[in-house]
C-alpha positions as CSV (number, residue, x, y, z in Angstrom):
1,X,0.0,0.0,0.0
2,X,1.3,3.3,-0.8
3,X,1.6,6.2,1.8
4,X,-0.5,8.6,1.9
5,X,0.3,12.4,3.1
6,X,-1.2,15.1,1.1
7,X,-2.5,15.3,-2.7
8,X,-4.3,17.8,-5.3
9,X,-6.7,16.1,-6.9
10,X,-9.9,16.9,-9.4
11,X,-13.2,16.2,-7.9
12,X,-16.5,14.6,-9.7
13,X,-19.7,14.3,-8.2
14,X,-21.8,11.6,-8.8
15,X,-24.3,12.8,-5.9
16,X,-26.6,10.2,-5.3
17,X,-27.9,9.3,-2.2
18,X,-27.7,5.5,-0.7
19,X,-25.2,4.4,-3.2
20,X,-24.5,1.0,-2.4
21,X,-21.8,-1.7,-3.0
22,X,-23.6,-3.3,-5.3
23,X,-24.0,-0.5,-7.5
24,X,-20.1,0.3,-6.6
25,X,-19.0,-3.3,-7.9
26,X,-22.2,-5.5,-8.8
27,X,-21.9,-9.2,-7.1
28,X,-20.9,-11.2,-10.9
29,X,-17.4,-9.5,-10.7
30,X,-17.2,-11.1,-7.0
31,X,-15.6,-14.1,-7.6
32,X,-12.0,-12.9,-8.4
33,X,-9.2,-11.9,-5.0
34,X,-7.8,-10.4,-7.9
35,X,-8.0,-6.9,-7.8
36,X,-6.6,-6.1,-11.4
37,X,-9.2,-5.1,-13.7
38,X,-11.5,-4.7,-11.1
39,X,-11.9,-0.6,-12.1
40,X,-13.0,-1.4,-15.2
41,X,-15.8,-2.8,-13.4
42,X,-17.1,0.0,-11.3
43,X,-20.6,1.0,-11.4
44,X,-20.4,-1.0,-13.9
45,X,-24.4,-1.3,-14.5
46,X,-24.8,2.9,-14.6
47,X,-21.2,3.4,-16.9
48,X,-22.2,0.7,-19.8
49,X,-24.3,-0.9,-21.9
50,X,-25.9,-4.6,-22.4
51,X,-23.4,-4.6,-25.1
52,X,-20.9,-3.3,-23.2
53,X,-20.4,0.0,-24.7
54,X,-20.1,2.8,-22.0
55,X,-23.1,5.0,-21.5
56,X,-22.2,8.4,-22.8
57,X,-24.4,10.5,-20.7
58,X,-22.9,9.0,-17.5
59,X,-20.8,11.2,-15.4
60,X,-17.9,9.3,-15.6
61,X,-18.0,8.4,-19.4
62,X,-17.7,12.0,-19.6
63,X,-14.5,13.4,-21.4
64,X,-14.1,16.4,-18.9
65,X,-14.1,14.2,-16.2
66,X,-11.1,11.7,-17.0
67,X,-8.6,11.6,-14.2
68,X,-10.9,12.5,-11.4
69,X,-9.6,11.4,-8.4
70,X,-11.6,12.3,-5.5
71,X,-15.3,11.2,-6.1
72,X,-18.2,13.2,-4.2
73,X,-20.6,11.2,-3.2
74,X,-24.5,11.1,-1.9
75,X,-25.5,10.3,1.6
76,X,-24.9,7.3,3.1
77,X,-21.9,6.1,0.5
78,X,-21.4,2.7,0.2
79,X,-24.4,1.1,2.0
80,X,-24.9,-2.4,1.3
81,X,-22.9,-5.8,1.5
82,X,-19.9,-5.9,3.2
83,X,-17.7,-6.6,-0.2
84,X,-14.5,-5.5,0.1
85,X,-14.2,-5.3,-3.3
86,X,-16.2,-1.9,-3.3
87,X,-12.8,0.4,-2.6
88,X,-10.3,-2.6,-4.5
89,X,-13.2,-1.1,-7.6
90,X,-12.6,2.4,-6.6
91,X,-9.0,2.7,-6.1
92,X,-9.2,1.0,-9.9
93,X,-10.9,3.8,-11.4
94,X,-7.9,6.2,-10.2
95,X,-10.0,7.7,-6.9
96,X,-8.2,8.1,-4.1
97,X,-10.7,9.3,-1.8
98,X,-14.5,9.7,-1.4
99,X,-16.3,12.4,-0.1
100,X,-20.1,12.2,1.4
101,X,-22.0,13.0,4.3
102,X,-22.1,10.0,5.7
103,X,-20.3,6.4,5.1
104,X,-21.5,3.4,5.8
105,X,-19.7,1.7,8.3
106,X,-18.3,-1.3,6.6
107,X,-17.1,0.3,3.8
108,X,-15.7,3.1,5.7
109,X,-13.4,0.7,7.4
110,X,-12.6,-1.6,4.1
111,X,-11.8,1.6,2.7
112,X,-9.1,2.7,5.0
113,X,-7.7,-0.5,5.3
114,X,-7.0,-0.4,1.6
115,X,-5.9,3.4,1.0
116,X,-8.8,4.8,0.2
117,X,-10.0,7.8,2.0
118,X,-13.6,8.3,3.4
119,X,-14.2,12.2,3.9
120,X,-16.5,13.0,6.4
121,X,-18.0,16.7,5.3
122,X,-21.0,19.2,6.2
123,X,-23.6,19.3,4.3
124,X,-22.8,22.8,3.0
125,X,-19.3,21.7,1.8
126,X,-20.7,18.8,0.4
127,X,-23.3,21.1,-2.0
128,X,-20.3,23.4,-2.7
129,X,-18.3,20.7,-4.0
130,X,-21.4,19.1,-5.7
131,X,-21.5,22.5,-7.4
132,X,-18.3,23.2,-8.0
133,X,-17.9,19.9,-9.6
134,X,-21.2,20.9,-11.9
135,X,-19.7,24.3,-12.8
136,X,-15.9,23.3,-13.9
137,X,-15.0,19.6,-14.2
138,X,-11.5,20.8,-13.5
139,X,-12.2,21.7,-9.9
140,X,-9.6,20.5,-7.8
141,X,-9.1,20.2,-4.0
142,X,-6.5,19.3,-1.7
143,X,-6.3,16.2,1.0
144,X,-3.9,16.7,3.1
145,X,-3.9,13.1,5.7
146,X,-1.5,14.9,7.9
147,X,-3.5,17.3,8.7
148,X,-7.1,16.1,8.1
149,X,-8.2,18.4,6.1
150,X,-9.8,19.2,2.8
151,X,-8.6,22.5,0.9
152,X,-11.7,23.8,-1.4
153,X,-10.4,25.8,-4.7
154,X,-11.2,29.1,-2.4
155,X,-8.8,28.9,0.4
156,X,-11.4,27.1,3.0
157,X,-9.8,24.1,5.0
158,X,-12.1,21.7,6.4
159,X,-11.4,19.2,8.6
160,X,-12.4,15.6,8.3
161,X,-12.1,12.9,11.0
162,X,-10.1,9.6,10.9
163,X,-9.2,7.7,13.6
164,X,-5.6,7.9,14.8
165,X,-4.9,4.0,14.0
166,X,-5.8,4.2,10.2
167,X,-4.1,7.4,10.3
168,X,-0.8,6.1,11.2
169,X,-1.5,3.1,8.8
170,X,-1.9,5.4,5.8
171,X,0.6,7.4,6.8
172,X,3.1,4.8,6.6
173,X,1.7,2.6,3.6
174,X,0.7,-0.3,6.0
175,X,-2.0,-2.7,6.4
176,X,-3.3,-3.7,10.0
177,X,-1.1,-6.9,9.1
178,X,2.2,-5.2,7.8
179,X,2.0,-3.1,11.5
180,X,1.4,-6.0,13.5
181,X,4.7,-7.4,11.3
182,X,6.6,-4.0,12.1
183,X,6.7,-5.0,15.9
184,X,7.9,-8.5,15.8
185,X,11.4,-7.2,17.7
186,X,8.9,-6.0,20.8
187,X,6.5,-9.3,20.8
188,X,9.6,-12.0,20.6
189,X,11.4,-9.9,23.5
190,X,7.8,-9.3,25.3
191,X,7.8,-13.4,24.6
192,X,11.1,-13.8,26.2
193,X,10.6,-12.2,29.0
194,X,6.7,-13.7,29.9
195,X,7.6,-17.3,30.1
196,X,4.4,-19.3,29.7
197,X,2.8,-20.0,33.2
198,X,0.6,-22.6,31.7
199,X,1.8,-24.9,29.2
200,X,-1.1,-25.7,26.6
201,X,0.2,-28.6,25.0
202,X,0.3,-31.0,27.6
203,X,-2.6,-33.1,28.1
């Protein structure tokens, strides 16, 4: 996973409310652990065709909005199943954060466990952005993790919250399993010097 600290990214709103996984990555493109190719496969049912063709009118089939990485979203983002294939589908498409209102739970934390970002905003800074995004696909904002906060086009900072765990984790470009991994020097001398007061192997 690669560490995240601050970035300037366009914005595109797709600003639909309840939004759920399986809309995000529908439950046919489930059966792979593979997470190559799985972009190609986001909202898959709203960006093509039954031919396969991509929708045209479809905000992002849209020309103006190619290499949009920070994707507003409606309330409640990412409702639904607990697929972690939802973010593995979004990080695909190039996004490297989402901003809503509200996140689902599950995906919230299957999103910071796999580098995306899940921006908590007001709901005036979430219509801005909706707007802005509307007005001049080239909007861009700045994430900045160290910091928590969101930079709008005007100068405004707002500040998002994410838990000081996943914060580290980002920070660094580690999973919960690659930290665990980072402190093997402490457990082994922890180990050492806590010999077992009850052995579990004898019957």
């Amino acid at each position: 996973m690669e560490p995240i600290k601050s970035f300037t990214g366009k914005i595109v709103a797709l600003p639909i409310n309840d939004i759920d996984t399986d809309q995000i990555i529908p439950a046919r493109f489930l059966k792979t652990t593979d997470k190559e190719g799985l972009g190609k496969a986001l909202f898959s049912d709203w960006r093509y065709e039954s031919d396969g063709s991509p929708k045209p009118d479809f905000v992002l089939n849209r020309p103006e909005h190619q290499g949009a990485s920070v994707l507003v979203g409606g309330h409640n983002f990412g409702c639904g199943s607990s697929r972690e294939h939802a973010p593995w589908a979004l990080l695909g498409g190039g996004f490297k954060a989402v901003v809503s209102t509200y996140f689902a739970d599950i995906f919230r934390n299957n999103a910071l466990k796999n580098g995306l970002l899940p921006i908590t905003v007001d709901e005036q800074t979430h219509q801005q952005l909706i707007s802005l995004a509307e007005e001049d696909p080239n909007t861009a904002v700045t994430i900045d993790l160290q910091t928590l906060t969101l930079t709008l086009p005007d100068g405004r900072r707002v500040e998002f919250p994410i838990d000081s765990f996943s914060k580290y984790c980002l920070l660094n470009g580690v999973d919960q399993l690659g930290f665990l991994l980072s402190l093997e020097n402490e457990v082994v001398a922890y180990e050492e010097s806590h010999p077992a007061r009850v052995n579990t192997l004898v019957g």
